[in-house]
FIROKE-990316 format. One record per residue: x, y, z of N, C-alpha, C, O in turn. Coordinates in steps of 0.001 Angstrom, whole numbers, plus 500000, padded with zeros to 6 digits. Layout:
BEGIN
XYZXYZXYZXYZ ...
% end
This chain:
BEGIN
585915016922860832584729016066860928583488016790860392582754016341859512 583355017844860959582238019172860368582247018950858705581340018758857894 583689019066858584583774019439856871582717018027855911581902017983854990 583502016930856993582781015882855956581346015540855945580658014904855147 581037016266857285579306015849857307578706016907856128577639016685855556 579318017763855927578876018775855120578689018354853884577661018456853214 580295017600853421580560016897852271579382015835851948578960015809850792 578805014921852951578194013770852714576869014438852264576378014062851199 575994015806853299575012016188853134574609016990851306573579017161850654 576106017284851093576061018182850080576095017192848961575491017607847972 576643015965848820576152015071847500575372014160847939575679013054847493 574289014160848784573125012962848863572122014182848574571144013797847932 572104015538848875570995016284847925571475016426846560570643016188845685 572807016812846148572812016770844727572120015536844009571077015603843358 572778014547844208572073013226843877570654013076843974570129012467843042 569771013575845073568965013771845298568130014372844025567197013698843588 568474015724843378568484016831842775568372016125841546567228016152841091 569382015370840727569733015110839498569076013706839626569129013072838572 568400012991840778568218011661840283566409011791839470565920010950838716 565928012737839810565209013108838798565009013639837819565027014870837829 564767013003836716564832013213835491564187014657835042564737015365834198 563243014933835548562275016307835527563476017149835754563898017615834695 564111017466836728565218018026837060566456018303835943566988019402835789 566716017383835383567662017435834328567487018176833074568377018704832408 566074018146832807565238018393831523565138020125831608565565020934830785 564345020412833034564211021570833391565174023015833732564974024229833743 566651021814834070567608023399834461568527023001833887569541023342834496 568868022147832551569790021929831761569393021970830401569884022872829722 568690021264829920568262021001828547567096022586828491567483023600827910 566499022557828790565781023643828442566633024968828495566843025678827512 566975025146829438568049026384829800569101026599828306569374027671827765 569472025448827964570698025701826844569660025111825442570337024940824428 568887024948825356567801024996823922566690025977823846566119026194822778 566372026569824938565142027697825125565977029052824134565093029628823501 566909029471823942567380030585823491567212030225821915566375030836821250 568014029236821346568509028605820373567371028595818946567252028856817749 566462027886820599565031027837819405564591029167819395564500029527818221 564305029981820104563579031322820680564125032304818838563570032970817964 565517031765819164566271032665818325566465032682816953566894033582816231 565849030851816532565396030211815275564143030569814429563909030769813238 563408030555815657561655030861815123561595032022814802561139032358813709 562162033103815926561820034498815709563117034971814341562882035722813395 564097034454814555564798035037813304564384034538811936564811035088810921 563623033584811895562707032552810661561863033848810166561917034552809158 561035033840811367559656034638810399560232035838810363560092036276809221 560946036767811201560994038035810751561616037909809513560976038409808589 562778037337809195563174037138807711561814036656806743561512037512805911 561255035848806737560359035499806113559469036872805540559355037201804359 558824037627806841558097038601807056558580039792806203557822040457805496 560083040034806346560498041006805850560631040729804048560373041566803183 561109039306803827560796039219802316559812038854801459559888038749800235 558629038613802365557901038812802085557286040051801607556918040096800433 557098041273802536557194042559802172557732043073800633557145043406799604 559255042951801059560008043347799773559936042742798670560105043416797654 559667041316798551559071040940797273557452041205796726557012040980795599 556923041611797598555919041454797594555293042334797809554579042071798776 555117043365797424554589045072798252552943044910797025552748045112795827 552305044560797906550913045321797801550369046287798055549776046340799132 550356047478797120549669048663797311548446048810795968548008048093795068 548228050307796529546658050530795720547376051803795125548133052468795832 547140052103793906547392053518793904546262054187793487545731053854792427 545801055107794179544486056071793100545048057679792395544899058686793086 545586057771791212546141058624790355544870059275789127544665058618788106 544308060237789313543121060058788005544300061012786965543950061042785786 545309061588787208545980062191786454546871061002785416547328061258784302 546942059855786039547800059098785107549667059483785102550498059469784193 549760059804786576551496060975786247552607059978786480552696058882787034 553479060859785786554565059963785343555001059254786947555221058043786900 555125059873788228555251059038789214554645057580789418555182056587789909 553192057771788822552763056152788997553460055302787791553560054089787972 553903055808786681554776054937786198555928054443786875556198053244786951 556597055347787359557693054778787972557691053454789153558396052481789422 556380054128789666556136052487790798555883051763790369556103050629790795 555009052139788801555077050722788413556155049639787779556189048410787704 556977050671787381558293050120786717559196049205787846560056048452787388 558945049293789691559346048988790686559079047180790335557968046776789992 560005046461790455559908044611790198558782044276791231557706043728790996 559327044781792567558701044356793674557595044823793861557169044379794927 556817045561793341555335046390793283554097046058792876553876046288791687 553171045559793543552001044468792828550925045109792999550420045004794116 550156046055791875549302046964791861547890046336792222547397045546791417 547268046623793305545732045776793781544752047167793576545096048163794212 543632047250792769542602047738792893542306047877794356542769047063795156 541561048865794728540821048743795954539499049804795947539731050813795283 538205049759796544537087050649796507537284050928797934537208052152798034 537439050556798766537772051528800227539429051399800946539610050533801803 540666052381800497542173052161800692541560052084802483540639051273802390 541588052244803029541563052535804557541331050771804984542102049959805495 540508050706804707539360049048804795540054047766804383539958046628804844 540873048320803261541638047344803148543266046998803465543953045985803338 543469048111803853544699048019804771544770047590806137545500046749806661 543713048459806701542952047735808001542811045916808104543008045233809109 542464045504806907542339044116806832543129042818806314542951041600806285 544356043999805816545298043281805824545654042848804207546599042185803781 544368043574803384544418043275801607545849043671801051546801042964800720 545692044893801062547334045844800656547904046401801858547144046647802795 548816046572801932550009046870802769550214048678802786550920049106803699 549702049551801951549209050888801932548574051117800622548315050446799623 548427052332801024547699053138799480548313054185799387548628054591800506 548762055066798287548869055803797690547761056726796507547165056350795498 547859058228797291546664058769796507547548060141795674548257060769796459 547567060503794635548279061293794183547445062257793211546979061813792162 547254063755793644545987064759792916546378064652791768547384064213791211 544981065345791332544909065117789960546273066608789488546529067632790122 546910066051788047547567067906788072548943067780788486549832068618788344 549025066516789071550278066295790121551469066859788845552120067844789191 551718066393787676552945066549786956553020067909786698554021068596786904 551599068438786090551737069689786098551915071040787163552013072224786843 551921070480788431552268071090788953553931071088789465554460072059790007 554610069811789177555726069447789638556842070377788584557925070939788751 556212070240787824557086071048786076557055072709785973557648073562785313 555982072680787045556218074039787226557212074608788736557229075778789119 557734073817789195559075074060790133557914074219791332558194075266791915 556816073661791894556370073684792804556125072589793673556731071546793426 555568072614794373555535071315795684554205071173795344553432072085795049 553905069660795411552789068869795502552770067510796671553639066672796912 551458067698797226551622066604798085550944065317797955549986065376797185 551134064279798428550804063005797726549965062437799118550058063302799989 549280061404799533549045060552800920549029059193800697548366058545799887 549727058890801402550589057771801906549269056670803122549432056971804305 548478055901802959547787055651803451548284054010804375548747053152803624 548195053662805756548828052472806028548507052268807075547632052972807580 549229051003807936548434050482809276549683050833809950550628050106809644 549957051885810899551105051858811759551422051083812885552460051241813528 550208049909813246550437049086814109550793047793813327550921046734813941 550979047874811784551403046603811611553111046643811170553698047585810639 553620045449811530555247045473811280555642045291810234556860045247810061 554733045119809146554619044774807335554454045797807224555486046408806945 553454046477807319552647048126806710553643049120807124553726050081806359 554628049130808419555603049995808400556941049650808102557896050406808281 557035047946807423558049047880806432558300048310805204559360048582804642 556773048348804723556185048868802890556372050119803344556608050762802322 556410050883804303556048052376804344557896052272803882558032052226802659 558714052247804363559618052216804472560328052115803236561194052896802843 559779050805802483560514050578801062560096051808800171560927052446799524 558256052199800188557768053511799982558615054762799679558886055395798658 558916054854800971559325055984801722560770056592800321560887057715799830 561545055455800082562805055202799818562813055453798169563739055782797428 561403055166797892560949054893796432560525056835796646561431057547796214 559909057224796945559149058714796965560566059690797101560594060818796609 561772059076797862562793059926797681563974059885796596564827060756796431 563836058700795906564568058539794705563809059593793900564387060580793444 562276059327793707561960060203792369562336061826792932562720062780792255 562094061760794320562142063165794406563717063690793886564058064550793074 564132063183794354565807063674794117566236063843792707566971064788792420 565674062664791442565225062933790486564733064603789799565299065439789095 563482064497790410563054065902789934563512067292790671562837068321790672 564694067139791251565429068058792373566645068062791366566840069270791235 567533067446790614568009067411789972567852067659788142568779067925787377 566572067497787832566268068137786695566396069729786476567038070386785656 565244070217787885564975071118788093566584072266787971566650073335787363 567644071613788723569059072038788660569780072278787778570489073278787673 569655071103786799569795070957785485569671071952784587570652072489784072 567918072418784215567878073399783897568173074769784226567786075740783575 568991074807785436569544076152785938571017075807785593571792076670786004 571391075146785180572692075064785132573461074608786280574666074418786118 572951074415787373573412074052788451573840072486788697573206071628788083 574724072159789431575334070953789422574853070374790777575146070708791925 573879069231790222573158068770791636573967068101792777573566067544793799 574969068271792404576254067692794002575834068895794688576442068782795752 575241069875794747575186071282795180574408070792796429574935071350797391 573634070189796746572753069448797274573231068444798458572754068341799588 574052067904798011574831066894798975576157067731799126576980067440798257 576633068858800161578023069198800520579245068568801232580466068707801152 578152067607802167579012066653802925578898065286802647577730064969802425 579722064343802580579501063009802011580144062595803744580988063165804436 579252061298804003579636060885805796580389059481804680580093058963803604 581673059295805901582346058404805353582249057406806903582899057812807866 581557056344807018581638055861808195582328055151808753582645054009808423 582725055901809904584190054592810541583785054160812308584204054849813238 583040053098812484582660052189813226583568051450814338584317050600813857 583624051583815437584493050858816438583937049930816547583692050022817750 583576049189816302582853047684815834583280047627814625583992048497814123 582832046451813961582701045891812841581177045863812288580321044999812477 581090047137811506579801046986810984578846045805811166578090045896812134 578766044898810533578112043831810723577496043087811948576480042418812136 579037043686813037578674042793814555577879043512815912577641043173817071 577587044853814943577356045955815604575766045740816592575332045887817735 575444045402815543574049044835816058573826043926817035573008044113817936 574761042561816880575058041642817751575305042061818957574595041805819930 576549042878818977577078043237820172576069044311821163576191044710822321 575033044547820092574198045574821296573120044621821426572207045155822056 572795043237821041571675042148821191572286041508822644571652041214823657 573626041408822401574554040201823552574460041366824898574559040908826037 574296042640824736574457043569825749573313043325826712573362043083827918 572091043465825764570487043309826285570353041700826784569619041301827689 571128041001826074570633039686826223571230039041827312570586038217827962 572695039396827658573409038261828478573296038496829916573473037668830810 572939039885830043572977039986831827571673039645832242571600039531833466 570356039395831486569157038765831663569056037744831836568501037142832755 569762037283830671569596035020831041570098034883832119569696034088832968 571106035688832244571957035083833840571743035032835024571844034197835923 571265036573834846569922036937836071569019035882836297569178034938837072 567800036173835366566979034953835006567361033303835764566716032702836623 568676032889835049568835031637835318569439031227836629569536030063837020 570025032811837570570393032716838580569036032217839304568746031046839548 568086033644839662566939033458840236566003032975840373565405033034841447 565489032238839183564585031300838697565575029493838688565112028518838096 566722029464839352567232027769839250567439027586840560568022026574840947 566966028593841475566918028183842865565613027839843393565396027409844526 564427028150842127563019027483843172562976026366843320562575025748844306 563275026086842611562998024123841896563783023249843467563387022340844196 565146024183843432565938023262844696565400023411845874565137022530846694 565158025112845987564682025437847522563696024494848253563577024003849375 562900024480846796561374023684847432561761022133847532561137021489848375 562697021476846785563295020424846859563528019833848637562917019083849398 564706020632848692565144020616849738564912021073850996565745020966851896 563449021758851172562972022480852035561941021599852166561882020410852479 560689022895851688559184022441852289559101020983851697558730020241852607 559349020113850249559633019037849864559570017933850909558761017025851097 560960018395851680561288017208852415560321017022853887560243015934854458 559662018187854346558612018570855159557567017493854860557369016493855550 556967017813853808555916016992853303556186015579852973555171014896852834 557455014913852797557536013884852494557909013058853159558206011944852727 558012013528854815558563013530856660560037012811855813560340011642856053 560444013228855329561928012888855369563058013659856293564228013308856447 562403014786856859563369016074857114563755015916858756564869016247859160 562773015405859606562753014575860636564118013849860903565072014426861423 564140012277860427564744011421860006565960011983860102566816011666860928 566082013033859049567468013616858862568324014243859960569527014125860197 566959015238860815567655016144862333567901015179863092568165015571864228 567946013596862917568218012940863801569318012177863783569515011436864746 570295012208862635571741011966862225572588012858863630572272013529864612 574096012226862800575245013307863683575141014466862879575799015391863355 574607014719861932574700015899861101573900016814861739572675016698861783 574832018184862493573749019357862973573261019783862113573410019143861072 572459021014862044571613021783861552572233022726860738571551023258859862 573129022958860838574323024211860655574858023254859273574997023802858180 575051022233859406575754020972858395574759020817857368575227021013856247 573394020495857393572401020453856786572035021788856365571069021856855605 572671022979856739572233023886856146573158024601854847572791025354853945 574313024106855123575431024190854600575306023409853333575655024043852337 574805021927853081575034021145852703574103021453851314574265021363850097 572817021954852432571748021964850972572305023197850270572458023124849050 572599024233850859572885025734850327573668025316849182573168025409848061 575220024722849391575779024372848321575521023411847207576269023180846258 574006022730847536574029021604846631573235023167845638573728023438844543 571984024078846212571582024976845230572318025989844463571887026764843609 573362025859844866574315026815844672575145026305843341575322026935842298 575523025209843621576053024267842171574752024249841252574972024658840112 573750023950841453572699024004840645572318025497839841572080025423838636 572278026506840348572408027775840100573651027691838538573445027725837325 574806027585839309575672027403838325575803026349836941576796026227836224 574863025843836847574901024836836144573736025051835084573896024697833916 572278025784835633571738026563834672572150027802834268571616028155833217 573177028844834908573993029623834250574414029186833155574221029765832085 575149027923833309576219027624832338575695027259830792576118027427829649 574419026606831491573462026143830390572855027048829509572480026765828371 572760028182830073572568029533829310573123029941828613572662030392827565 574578029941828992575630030725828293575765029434826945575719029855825789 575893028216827130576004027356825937574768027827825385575015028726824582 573586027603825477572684027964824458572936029385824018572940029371822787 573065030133824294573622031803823943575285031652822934575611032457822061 576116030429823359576960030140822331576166029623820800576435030161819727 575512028887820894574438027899820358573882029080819383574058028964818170 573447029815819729572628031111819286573388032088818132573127032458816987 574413032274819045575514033045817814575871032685817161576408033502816413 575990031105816694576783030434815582575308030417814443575544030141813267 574200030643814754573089030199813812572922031045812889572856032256813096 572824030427811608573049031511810194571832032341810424572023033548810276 570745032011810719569766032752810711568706033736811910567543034140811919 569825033799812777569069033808814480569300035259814472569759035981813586 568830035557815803568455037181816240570125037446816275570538038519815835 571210036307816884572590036930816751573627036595815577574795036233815718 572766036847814117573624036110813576574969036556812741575607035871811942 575177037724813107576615038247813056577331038595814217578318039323814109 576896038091815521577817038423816595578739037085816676579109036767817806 579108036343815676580128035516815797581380035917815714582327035154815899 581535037574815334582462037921814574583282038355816046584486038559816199 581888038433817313582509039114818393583431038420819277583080037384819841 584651038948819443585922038325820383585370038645821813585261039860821979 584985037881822909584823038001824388586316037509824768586655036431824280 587260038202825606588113037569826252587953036571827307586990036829828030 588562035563827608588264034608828788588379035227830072587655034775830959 589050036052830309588902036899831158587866037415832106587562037298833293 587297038306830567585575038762831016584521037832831226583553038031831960 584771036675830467584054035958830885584231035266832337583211034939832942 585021035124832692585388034549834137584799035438834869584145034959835796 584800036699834768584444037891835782583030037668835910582588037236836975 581981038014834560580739037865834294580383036708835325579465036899836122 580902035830835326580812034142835569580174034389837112579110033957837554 581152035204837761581121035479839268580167036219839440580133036470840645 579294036760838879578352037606839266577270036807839582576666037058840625 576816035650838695575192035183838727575365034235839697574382033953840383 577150033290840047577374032861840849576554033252842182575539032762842677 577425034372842591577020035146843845575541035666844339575047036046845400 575121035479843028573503036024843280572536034693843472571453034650844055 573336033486842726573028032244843192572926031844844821572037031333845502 574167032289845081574325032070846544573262032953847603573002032537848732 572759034102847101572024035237848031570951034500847372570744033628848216 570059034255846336568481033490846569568780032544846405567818032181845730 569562031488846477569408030393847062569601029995848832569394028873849294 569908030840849394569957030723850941568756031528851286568429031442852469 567868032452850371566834033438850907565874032005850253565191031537851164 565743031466849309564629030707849041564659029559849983563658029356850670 565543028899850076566167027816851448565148027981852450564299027102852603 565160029835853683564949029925854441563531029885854268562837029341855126 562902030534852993561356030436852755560712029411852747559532029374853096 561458028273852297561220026849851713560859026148853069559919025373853244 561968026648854186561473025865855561560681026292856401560160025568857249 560509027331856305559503028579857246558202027852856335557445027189857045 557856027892854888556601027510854870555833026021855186556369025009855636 554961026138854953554095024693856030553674023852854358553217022718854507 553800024326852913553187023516852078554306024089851247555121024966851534 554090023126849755554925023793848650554267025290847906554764026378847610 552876024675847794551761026083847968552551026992848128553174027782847418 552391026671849610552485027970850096554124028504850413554260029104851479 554863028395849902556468028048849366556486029053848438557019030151848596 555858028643847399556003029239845819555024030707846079555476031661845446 553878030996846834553475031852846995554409032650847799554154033855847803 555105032393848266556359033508848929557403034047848334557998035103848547 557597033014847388558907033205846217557979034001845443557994035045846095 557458034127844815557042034647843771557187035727843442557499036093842309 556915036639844703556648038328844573558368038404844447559005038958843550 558862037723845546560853037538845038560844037527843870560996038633843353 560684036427843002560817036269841625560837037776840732561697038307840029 559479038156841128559061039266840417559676040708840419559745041565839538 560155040667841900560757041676841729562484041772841171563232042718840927 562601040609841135564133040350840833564021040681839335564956041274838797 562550040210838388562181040397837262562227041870836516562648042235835418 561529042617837744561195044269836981562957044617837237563536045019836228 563682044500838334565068045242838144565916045134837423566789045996837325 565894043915836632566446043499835680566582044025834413567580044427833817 564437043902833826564275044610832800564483045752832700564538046314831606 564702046557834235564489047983834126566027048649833578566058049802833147 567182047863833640568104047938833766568826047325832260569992047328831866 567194046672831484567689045906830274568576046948828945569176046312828078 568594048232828887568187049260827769569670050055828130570219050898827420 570075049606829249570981050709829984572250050601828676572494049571828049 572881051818828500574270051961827806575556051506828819575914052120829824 575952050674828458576984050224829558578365051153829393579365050633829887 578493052047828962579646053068828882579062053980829649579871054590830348 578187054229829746577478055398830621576527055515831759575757056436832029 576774054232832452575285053985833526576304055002834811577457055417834927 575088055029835534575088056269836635575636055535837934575067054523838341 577002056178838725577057055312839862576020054595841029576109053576841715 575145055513840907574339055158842058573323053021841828572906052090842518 573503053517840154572899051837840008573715050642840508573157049592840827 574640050760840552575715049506841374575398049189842931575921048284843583 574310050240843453574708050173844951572429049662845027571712049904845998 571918048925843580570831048476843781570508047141843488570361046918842286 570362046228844221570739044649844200570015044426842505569255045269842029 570286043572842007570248042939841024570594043763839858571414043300839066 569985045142839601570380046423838617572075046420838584572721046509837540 572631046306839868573902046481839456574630045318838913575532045522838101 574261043853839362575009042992837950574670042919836945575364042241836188 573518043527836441573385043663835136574094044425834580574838044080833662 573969046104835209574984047098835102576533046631835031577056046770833925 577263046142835974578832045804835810578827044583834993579944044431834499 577677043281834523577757042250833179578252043296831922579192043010831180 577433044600831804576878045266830640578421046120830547578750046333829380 579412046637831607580710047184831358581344046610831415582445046973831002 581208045338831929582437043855831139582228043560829847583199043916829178 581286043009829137580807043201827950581458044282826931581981043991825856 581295045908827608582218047022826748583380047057827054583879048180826980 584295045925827509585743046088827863585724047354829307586874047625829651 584937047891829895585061048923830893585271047835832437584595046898832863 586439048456832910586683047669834350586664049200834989587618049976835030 585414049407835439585854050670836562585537050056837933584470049608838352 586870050163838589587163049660839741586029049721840874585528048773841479 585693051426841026584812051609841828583802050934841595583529050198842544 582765050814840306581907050158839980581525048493840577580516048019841098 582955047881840184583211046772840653583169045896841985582679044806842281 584318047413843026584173047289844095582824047635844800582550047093845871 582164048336844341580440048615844887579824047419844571579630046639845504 579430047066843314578603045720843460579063044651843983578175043895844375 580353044213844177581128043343844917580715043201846630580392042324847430 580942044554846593581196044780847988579463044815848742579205044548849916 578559045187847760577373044627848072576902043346848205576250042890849144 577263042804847227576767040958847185577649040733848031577990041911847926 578441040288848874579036039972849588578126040578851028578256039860852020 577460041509851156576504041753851945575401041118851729575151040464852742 574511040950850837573745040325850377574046038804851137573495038500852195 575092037830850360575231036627850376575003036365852581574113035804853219 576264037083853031576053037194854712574599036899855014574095035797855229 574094037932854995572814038483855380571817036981855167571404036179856005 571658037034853620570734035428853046571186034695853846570294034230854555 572771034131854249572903033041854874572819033238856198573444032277856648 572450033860857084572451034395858630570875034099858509570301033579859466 570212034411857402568701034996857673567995033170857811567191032751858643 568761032303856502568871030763856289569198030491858000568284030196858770 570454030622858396571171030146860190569914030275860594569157029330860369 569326031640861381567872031563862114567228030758861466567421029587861791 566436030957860560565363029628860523565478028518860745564536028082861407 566727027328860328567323026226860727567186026192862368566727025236862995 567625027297862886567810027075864110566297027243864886566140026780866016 565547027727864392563952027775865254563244026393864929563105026000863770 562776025634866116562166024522866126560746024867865948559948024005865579 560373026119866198558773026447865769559071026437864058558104025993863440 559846026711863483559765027261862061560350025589860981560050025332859816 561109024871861820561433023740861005560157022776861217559640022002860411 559854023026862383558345021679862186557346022581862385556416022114863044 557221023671862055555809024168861609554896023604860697555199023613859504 553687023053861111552956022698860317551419022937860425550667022533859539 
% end
């Protein structure tokens, strides 16, 4: 009989939940298009940005020697020579992309087997100016190698003398997906996080302070349905909800990898077993279940939605910094002690499912924590339900 009051309570809030449209928009559609686009725009312009650059390199050169190096840049396709009367001023402002100043003497000193130095003038806070530095950079070591090899030449020396070791690279990845697979590392235990902790406010306050304010909640303690049933009922309706902007994540994060032009657009190449994914699956689950029974209990303890969301928040936030702090981590090498720190460690054991690593202990520690966690949230949810100062506090 218990079971079914539970049952009835648990789809008249879902229903509840989904019969608003705001609701649908907010932890479904956005959740699985927020990445997609995120990953469109920003992979747009940086491509844009970057060929822009490379077709397009605006520099200044000031040479009063006329040396054969400034021929060579100029001989560069991509190289678009701009006058300038102050190089600093106009890099600063965004005219040319650097300057180049090269002494007078420069050849003649190069022909005589000596070192000459050149300055390289640019904006290191811009992401163009240290792309041109770069194409620069690449251009200043061709010629050099050039005149490193003349110089050899005339000794008779054979400029392979120079290069002894040739690196032949052999990649446990697939070149190409390499990148991907360390984007999907940073990226997937965040959304999940994220979509765990952030898809339980919307319900908590729903189903909590919500129904407070809207004297519906009354009404309700006055069914055959105890308190224990109603607490049960809503927990699992946030709890499916949790899971459902997970899921919505992970499709837009599918969504993401297939796009020719996005931040992942060679991690298509990457094989996830169904496996790992099932495992992963259970993590944001479970963390669903621990703030959605901790936001629950906040939701009824507070007297407004106000003042609801002002309680969650600093939650929010801190669920936020452990996350990021944990964003950078090498998942072949994180330190035991991070598994045994709530939220750090599903990112941590997402991030060694991800590298094929099942270390048991690892597993069994964060396991064996959330499962403390989840107790605890739902005991902490039991008391409040059960205090009549705290359900009709107002």
């Amino acid at each position: 009989m218990k079971n079914n009051i539970i049952a009835v309570v648990f789809k008249k809030e879902l229903l509840d939940l989904f019969r608003d449209k705001k609701t649908i928009i907010m932890s479904i559609l956005i959740p699985m298009l927020l990445l997609p686009i995120i990953s469109l725009v920003i992979g747009k312009a940086t491509s844009n940005s970057y060929k822009n650059v490379e077709n397009n390199l605006r520099i200044t050169i000031v040479d009063k020697g006329n040396s054969n190096f400034t021929e060579f840049l100029k001989s560069q396709k991509n190289i678009k020579i701009v006058s300038s009367n102050n190089i600093k001023q106009d890099v600063k402002d965004g005219k040319i992309l650097a300057g180049i100043t090269i002494p007078e003497g420069f050849d003649e000193t190069i022909s005589k087997d000596m070192n000459e130095n050149i300055t390289l003038t640019y904006d290191n806070s811009s992401s163009d100016g240290m792309r041109a530095v770069e194409i620069l950079n690449s251009y200043i070591a061709k010629y050099s190698k050039a005149i490193v090899s003349n110089r050899l030449e005339k000794r008779n020396i054979d400029s392979k003398i120079l290069t002894p070791i040739n690196v032949v690279e052999d990649t446990i990845a697939k070149k190409e997906s390499g990148t991907g697979m360390l984007m999907l590392n940073i990226m997937i235990p965040l959304l999940l996080i994220v979509g765990s902790v952030g898809s339980t406010v919307a319900p908590s306050l729903e189903l909590g302070v919500a129904e407070k304010e809207r004297g519906t909640l009354e009404p309700l303690l006055t069914t055959k349905a105890s308190r224990m049933s109603l607490l049960w009922g809503k927990f699992l309706a946030i709890t499916i909800m949790g899971m459902i902007v997970s899921l919505a994540y992970l499709v837009g994060l599918f969504i993401t990898m297939n796009q020719p032009n996005g931040i992942f657009q060679n991690a298509k190449d990457i094989n996830i077993g169904m496996g790992t994914i099932l495992l992963i699956m259970i993590l944001p689950i479970m963390l669903t279940m621990v703030f959605g029974a901790l936001g629950l209990s906040i939701s009824i303890y507070a007297k407004s939605s106000k003042e609801a969301q002002t309680y969650l928040s600093p939650v929010t936030i801190i669920a936020m910094i452990l996350v990021y702090a944990t964003m950078m981590k090498n998942g072949k090498n994180i330190e035991t002690y991070y598994f045994s720190i709530p939220i750090a460690n599903v990112s941590c054991l997402t991030k060694e499912f991800l590298m094929g690593i099942h270390n048991t202990t690892h597993i069994a520690i964060t396991f064996g924590w959330m499962i403390v966690y989840i107790i605890a949230a739902v005991l902490f949810s039991r008391y409040m339900f059960s205090k009549e100062n705290v359900i009709f506090r107002a």
